[in-house]
C-alpha positions as CSV (number, residue, x, y, z in Angstrom):
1,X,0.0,0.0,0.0
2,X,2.9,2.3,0.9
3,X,4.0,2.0,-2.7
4,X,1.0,2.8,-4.8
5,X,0.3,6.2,-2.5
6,X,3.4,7.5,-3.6
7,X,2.6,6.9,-7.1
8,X,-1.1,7.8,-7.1
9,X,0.7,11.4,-5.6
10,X,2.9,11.6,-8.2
11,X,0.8,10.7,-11.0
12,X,-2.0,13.8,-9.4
13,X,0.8,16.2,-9.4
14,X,1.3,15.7,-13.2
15,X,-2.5,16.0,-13.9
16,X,-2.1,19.1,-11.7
17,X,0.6,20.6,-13.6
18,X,-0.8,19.7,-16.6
19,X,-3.8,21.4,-16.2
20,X,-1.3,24.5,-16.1
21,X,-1.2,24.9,-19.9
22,X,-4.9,25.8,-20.5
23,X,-4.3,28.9,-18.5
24,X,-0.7,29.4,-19.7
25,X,-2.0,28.8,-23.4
26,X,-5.1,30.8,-23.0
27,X,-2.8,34.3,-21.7
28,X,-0.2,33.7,-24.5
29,X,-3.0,33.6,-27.7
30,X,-4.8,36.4,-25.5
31,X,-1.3,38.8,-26.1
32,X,-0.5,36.9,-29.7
33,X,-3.9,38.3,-30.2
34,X,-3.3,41.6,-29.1
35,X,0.1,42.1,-30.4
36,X,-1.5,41.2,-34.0
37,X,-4.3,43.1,-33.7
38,X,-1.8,46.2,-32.9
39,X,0.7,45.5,-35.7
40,X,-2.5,45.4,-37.9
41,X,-4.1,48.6,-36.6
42,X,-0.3,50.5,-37.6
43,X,0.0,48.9,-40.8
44,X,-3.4,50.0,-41.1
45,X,-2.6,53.8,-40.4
46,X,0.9,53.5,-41.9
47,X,-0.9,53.2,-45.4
48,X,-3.0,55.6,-45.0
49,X,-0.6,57.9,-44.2
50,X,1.5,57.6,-47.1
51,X,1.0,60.8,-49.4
52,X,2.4,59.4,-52.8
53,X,0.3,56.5,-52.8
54,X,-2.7,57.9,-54.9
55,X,-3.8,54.9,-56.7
56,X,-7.3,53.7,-55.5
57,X,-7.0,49.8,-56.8
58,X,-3.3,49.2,-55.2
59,X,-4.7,51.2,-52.0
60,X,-8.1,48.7,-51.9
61,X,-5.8,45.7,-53.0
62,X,-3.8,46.4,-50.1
63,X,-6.8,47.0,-47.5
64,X,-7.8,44.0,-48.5
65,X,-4.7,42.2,-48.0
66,X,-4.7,43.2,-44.7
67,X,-8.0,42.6,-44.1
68,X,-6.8,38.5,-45.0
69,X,-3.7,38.9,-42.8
70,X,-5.7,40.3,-39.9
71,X,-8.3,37.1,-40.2
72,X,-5.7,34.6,-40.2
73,X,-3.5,35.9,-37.6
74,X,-7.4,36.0,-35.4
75,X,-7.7,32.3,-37.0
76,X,-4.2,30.7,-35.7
77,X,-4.5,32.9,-32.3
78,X,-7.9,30.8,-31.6
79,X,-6.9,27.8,-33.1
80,X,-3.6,27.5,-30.4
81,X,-6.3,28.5,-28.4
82,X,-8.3,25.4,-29.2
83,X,-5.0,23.5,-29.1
84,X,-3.8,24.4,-25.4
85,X,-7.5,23.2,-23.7
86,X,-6.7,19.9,-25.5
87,X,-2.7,19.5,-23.6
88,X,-4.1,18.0,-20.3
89,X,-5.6,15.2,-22.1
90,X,-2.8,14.5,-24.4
91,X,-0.5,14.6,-21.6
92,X,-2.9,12.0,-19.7
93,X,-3.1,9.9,-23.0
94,X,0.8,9.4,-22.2
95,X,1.1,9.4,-18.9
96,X,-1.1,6.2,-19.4
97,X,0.3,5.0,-22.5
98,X,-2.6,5.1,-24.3
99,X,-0.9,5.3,-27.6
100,X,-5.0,4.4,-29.6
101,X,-6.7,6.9,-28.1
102,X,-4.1,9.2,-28.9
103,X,-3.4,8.1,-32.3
104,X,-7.8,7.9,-33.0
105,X,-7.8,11.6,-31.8
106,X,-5.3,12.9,-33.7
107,X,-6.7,10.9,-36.8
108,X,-10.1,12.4,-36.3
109,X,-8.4,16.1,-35.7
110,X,-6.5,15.9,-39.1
111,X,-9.7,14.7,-41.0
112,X,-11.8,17.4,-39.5
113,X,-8.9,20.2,-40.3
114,X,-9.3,18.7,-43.8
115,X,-13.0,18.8,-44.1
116,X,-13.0,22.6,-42.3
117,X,-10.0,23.8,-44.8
118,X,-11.7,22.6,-47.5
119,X,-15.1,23.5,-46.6
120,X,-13.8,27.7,-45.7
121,X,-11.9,27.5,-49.2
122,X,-14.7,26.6,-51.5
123,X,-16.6,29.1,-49.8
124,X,-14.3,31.8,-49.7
125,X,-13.2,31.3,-53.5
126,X,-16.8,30.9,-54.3
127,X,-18.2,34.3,-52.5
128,X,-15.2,36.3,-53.9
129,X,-15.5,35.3,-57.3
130,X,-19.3,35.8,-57.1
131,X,-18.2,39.2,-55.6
132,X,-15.6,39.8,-58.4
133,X,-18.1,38.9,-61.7
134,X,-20.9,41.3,-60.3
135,X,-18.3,44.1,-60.0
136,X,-17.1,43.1,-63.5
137,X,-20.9,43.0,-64.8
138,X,-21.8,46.2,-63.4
139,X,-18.5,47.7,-64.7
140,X,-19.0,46.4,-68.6
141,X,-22.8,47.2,-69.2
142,X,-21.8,49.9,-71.6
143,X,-19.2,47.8,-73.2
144,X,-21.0,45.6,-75.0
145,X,-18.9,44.3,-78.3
146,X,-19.4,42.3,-80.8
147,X,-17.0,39.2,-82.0
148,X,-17.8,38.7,-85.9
């Protein structure tokens, strides 16, 4: 009996400490987050405040590039997010050698990032292309031609 208390404390001091990350992992995405968001914001005000850059299509080609930098850097902030409230069970997956729940988890996490990935860039390519031809249609009503 003497030798399985020791272990049963050691082995709740690791799910302790393990538990650490969610709140270690949740405060570093929280100041990823806000040190993107800032960068973001001076970019932002950086363009604007350029005076030779007169050129309307490079200036809304470039808002929108940072509009798709901002997004993802939001994206990858959550998703460690996501990642750090999984450690504690990954480290109890090892700490018991459960090498087939671990290996089914990560299987199922790699097909769902597939399906999601897939899923945001059909939609995505879909909405800005639908966006793209009714710009181009309302831009070419007067410039109608004729192919003989």
């Amino acid at each position: 009996r003497n030798k399985q208390q020791p272990q049963q404390q050691q082995q709740q001091k690791v799910i302790n400490v393990s538990w650490l990350s969610v709140p270690t992992g949740a405060i570093l995405s929280l100041l990823a987050l806000l040190t993107h968001l800032g960068q973001c914001n001076n970019n932002h005000l950086d363009s604007h405040d350029d005076p030779n850059n007169d050129d309307t299509t490079q200036s809304m080609s470039n808002e929108y590039a940072l509009l798709d930098y901002k997004i993802a850097g939001i994206l990858y902030c959550l998703s460690s997010f996501i990642e750090s409230l999984s450690e504690p069970l990954v480290i109890r997956c090892l700490q018991r050698m459960d090498v087939t729940t671990k290996a089914k988890a990560e299987g199922a996490a790699l097909v769902l990032k597939s399906i999601s990935c897939f899923v945001c860039l059909y939609y995505l390519t879909s909405s800005s292309l639908d966006e793209a031809n009714k710009n181009n249609n309302n831009n070419d009503t007067n410039n109608n031609f004729a192919v003989t």
